[in-house]
C-alpha positions as CSV (number, residue, x, y, z in Angstrom):
1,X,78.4,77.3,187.2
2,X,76.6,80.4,188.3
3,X,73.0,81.7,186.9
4,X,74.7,84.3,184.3
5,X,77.2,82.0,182.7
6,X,74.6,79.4,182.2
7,X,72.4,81.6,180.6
8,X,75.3,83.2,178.4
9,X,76.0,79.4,177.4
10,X,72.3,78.7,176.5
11,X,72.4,82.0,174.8
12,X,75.3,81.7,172.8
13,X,74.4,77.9,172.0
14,X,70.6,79.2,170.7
15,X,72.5,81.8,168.2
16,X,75.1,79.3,166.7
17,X,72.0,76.9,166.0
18,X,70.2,79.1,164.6
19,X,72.9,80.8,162.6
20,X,74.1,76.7,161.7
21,X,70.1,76.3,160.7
22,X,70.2,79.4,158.5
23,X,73.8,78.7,156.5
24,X,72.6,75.2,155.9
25,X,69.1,76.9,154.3
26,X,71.0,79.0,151.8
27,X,73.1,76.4,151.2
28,X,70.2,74.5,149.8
29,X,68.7,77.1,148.1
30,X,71.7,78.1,146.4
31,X,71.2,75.5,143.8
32,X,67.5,76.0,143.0
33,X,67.8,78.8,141.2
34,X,66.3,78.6,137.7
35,X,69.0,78.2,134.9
36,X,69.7,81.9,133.5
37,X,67.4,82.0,129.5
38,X,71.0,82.0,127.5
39,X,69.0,83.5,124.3
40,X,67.7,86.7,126.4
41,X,71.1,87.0,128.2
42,X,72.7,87.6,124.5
43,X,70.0,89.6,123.4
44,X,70.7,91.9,126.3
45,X,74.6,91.4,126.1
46,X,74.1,92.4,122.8
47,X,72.2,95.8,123.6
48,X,74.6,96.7,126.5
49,X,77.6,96.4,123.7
50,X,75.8,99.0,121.4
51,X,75.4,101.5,124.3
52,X,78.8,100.8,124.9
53,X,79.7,101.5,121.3
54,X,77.7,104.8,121.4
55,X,78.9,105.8,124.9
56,X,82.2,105.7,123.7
57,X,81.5,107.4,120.1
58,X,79.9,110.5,122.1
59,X,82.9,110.9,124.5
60,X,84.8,111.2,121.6
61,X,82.8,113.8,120.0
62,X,83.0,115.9,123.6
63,X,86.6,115.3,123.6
64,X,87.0,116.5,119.8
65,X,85.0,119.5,120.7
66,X,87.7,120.0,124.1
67,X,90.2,120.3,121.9
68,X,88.6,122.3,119.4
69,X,87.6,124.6,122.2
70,X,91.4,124.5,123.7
71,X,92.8,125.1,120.1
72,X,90.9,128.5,119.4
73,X,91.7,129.9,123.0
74,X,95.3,129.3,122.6
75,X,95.4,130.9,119.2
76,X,93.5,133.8,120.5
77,X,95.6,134.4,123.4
78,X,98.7,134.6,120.7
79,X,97.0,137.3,118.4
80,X,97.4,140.4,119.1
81,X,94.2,142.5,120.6
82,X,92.2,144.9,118.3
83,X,92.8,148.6,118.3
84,X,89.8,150.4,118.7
85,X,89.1,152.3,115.4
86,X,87.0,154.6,116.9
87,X,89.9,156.2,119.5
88,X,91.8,157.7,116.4
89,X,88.8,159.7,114.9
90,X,88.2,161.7,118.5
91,X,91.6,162.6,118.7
92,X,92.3,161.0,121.7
């Protein structure tokens, strides 16, 4: 075997240990995590429900207010445009 392909063997062998070494850390650790506090994790369920609620109670009111918007242009567009009163008293 010649001087490079050994030292691409040791090379590659060093990185899958260490790699192997490193999964089977996090593979430990994954279970230490402490247990997740079930009364806070309502509490904040809870809160991110009512911003929900509002969220969606606001959108509405923006939508409303498109439509509103959207209703008054399109019956404006239908009316006819104002005569200038002012044209008929110069004569012109």
């Amino acid at each position: 075997m010649s001087d490079n392909a050994a030292i691409v063997a040791i090379f590659s062998m060093v990185i899958s240990a260490f790699t192997a070494v490193t999964l089977m850390v996090l593979w430990t650790r994954r279970g230490r995590h402490k247990p997740a506090d079930t009364a806070n994790l309502a509490d904040r369920l809870l809160r991110m429900e009512q911003t929900l609620d509002s969220v969606a109670i606001e959108v509405e009111r923006i939508s409303e207010a498109q439509r509103f918007a959207t209703r008054l242009l399109a019956e404006r567009e239908r009316q006819p445009a104002l005569v200038d009163s002012s044209a008929g008293r110069d004569g012109r």
